[in-house]
C-alpha positions as a Markdown table, in Angstrom:
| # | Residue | x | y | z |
|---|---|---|---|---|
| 1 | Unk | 0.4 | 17.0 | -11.9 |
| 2 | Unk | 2.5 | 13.5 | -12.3 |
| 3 | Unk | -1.0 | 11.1 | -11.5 |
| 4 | Unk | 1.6 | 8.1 | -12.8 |
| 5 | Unk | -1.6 | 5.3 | -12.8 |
| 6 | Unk | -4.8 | 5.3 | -12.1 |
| 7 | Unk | -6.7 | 1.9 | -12.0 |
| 8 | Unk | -10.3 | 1.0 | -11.3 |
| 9 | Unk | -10.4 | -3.3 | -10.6 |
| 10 | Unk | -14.0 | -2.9 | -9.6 |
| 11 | Unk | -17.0 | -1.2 | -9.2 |
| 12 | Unk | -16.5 | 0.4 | -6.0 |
| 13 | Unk | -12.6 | 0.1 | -5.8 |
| 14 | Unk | -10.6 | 3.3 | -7.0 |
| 15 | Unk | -5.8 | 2.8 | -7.1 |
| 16 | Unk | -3.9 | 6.0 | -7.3 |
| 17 | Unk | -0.7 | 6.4 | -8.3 |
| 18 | Unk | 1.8 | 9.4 | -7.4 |
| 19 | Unk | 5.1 | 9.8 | -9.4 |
| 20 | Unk | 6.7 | 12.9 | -7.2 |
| 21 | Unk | 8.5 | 14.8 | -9.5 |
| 22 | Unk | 8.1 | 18.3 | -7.7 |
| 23 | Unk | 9.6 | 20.4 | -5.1 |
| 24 | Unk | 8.5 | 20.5 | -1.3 |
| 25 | Unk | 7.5 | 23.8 | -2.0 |
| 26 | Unk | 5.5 | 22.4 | -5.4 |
| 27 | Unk | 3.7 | 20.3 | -3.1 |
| 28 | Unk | 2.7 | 22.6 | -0.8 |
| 29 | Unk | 1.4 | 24.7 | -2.8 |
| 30 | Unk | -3.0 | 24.3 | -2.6 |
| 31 | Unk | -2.2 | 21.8 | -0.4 |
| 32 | Unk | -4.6 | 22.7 | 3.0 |
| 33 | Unk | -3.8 | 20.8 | 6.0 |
| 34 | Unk | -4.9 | 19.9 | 9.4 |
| 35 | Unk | -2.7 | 21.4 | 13.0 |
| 36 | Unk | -2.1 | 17.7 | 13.4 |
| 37 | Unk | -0.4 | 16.8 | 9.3 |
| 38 | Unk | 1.6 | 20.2 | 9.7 |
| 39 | Unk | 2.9 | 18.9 | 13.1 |
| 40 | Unk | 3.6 | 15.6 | 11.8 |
| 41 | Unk | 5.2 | 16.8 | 8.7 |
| 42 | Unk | 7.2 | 18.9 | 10.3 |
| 43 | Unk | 8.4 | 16.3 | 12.4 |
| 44 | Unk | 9.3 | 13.6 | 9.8 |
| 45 | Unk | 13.1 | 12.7 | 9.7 |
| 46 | Unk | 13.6 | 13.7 | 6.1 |
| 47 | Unk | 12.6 | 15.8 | 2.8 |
| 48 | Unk | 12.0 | 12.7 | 1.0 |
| 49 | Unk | 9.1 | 11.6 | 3.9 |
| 50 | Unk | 7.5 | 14.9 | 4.1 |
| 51 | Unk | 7.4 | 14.7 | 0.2 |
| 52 | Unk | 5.9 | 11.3 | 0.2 |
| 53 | Unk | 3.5 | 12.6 | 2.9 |
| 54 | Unk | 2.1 | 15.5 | 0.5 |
| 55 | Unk | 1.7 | 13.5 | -2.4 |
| 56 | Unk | -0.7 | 11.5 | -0.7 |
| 57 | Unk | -2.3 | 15.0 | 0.0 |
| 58 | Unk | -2.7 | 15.3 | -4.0 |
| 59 | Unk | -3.7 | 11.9 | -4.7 |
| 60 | Unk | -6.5 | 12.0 | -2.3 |
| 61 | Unk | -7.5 | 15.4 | -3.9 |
| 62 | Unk | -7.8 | 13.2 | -7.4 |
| 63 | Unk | -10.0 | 11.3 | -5.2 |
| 64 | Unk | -12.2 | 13.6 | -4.1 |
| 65 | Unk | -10.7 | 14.3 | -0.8 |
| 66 | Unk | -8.4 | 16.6 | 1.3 |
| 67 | Unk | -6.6 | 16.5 | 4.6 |
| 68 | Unk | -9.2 | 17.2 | 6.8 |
| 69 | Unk | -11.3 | 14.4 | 5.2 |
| 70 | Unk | -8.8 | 12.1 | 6.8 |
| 71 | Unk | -8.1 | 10.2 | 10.0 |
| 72 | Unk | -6.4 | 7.8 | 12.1 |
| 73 | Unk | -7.3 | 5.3 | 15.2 |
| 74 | Unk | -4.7 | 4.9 | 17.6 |
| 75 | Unk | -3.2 | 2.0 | 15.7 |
| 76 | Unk | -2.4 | 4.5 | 12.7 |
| 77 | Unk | -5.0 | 3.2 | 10.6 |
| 78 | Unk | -6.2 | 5.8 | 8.3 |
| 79 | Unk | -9.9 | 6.2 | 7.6 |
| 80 | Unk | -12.5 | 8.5 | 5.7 |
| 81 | Unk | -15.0 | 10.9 | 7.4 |
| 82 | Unk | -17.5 | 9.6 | 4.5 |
| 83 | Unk | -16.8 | 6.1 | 6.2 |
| 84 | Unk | -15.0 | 4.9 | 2.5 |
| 85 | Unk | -12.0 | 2.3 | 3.4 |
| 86 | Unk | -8.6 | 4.0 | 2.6 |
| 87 | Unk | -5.1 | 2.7 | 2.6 |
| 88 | Unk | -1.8 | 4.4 | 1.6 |
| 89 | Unk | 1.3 | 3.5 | 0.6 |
| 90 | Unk | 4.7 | 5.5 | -0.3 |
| 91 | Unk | 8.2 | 4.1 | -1.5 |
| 92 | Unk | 11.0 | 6.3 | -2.5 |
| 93 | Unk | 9.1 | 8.7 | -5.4 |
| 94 | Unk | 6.1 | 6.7 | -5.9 |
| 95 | Unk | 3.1 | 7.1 | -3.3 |
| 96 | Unk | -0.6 | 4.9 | -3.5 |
| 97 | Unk | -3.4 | 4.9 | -2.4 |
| 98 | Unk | -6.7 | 2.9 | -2.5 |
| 99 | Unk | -10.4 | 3.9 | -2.2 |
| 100 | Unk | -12.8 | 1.5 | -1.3 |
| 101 | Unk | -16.4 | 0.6 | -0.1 |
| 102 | Unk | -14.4 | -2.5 | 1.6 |
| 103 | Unk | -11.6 | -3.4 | 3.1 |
| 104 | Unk | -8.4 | -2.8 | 1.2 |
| 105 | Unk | -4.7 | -2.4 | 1.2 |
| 106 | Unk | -1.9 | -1.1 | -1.3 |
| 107 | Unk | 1.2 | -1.2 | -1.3 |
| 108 | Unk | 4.5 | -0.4 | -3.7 |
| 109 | Unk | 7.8 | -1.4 | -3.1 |
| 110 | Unk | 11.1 | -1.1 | -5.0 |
| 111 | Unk | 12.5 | -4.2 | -6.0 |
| 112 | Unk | 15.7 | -4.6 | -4.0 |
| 113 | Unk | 18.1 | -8.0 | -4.1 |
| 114 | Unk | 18.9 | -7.7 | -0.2 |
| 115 | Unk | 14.9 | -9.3 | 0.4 |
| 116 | Unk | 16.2 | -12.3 | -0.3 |
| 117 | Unk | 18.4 | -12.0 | 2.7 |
| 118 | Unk | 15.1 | -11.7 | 4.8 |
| 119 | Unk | 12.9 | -13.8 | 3.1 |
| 120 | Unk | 12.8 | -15.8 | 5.8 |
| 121 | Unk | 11.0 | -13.4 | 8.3 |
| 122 | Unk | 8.0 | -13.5 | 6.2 |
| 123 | Unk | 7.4 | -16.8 | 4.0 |
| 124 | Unk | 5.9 | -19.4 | 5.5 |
| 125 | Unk | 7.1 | -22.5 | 3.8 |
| 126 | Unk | 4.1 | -24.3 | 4.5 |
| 127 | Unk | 1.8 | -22.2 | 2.8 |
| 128 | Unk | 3.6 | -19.6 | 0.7 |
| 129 | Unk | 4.8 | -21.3 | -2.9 |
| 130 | Unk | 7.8 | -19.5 | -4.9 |
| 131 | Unk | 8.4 | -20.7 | -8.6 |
| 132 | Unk | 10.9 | -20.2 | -10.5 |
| 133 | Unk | 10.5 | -17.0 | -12.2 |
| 134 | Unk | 12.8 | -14.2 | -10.7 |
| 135 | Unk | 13.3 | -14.5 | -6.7 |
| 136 | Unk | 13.3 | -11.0 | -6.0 |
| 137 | Unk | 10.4 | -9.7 | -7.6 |
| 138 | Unk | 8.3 | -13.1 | -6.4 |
| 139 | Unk | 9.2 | -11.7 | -2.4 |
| 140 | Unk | 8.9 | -8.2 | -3.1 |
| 141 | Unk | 5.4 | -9.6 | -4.6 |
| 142 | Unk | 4.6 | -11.9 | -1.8 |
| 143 | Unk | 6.1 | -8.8 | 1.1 |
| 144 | Unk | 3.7 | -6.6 | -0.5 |
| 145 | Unk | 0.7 | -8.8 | -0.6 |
| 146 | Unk | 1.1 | -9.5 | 3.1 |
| 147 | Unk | 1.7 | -5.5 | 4.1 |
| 148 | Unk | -1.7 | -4.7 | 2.2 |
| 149 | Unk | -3.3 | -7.2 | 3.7 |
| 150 | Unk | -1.9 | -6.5 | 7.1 |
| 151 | Unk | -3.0 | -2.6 | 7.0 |
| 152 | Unk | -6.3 | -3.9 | 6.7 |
| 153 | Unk | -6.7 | -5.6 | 10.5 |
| 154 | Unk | -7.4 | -2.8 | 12.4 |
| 155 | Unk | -5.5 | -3.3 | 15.7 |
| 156 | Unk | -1.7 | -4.4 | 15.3 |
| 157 | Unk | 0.2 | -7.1 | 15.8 |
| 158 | Unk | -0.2 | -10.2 | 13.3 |
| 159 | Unk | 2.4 | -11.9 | 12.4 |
| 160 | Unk | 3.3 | -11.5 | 8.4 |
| 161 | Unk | 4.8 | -15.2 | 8.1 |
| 162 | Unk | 2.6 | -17.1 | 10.6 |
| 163 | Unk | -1.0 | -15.7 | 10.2 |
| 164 | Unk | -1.0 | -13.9 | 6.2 |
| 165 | Unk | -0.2 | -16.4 | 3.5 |
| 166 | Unk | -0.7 | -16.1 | -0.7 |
| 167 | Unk | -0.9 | -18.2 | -3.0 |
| 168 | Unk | 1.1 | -19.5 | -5.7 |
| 169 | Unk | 0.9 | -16.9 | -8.7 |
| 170 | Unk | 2.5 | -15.9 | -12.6 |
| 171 | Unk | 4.2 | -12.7 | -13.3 |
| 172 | Unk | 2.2 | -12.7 | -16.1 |
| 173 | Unk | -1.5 | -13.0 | -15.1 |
| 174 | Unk | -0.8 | -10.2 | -12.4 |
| 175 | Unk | -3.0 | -11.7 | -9.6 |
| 176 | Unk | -3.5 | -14.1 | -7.0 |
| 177 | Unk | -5.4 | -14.7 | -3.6 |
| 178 | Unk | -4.4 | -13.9 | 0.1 |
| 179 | Unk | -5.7 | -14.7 | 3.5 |
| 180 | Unk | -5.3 | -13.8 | 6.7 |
| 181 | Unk | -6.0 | -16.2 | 9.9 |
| 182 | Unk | -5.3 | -14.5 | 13.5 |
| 183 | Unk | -7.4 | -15.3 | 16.0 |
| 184 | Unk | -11.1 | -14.7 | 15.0 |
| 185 | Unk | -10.1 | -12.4 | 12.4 |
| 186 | Unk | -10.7 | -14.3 | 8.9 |
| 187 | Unk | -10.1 | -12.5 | 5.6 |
| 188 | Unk | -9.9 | -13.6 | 2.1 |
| 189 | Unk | -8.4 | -11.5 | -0.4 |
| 190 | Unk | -7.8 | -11.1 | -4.4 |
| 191 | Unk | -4.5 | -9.8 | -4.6 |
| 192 | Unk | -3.4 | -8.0 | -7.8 |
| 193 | Unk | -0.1 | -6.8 | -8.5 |
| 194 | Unk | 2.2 | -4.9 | -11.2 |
| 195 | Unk | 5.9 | -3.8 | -11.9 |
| 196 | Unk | 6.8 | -0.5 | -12.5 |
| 197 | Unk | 9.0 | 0.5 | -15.1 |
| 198 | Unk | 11.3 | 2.1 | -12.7 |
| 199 | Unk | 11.8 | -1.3 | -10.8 |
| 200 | Unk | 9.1 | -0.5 | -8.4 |
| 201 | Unk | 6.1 | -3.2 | -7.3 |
| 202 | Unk | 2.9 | -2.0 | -6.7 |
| 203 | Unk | 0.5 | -4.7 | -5.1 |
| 204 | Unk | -3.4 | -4.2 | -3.4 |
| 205 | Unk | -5.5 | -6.2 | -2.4 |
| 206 | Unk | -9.6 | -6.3 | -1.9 |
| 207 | Unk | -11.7 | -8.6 | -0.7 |
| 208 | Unk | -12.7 | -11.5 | -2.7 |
């Protein structure tokens, strides 16, 4: 069972890590699922998805969960039945997710030069520093941060450069803080972050 990471920031805050390194048929195996998962999975446009979808299906049995412990509001929000706070991320072969008494979001991301290309979609000059340490990890840093912290407003629709801005951070102290502004919806964030030896980024954040 590849559990890549596990990581515990607080109290009541639990990161998962999947490194998929099985077969489809690996993952299925023990693997229950709801009418509504099979349906979905079968209808995913590739192996690689329906992979990433299943390992989420073992991380949330490290949890303490299964598939029938999960949900989703029309938005595609996922939530618990035990009324925890869940969010879930996948990249390539490396699914997240996060378990929480609060708000959170996750998020991994492989570190890919072409974000630099699109940097301007999502930084907000105004608010969002860069340094000078390596450009493309720094936006695959500040593109996670703002997709955590997106997944946690419930309803759709924000704006990554104009209402979700982090602050200026290190590579080396692995943190920073987030907020997000849109309309009444006000959020403060710690946002912590990490760089996987495979050139991946993982980022989450929780509430400050």
């Amino acid at each position: 069972m590849p559990l890549y990471r596990s990581i515990k920031p607080n109290e009541y805050t639990d990161v998962y890590v999947w490194k998929i390194e099985e077969t489809l048929g690996e993952l299925l195996l023990d693997t229950p699922l709801k009418d509504s998962s099979k349906n979905r999975m079968q209808n995913m446009r590739s192996q690689v998805h329906q992979m990433g979808f299943l390992s989420v299906r073992h991380l949330l049995k490290v949890a303490g969960y299964n598939d029938f412990d999960l949900y989703y509001n029309e938005h595609g929000k996922p939530f618990l039945q035990d009324g925890k706070y869940i969010s879930i991320t996948h990249s390539h072969n490396f699914s997240g997710i996060v378990v929480s008494d609060h708000e959170v979001g996750i998020d991994i991301e492989k570190n890919r030069p072409k974000i630099v290309n699109i940097q301007d979609k999502f930084v907000n000059t105004e608010v969002d520093s860069l340094s000078d340490e390596d450009l493309v990890k720094q936006l695959t840093v500040v593109w996670g941060a703002k997709e955590a912290m997106y997944k946690m407003y419930p309803f759709g629709g924000m704006s990554f450069k104009q209402h979700i801005a982090i602050d200026p951070f290190l590579f080396a102290e692995k943190r920073s803080k987030g907020r997000v502004e849109f309309g009444e919806w006000k959020r403060r964030f710690m946002i912590y972050f990490d760089f996987f030896v495979e050139d991946f980024t993982l980022v989450y954040a929780i509430p400050e």
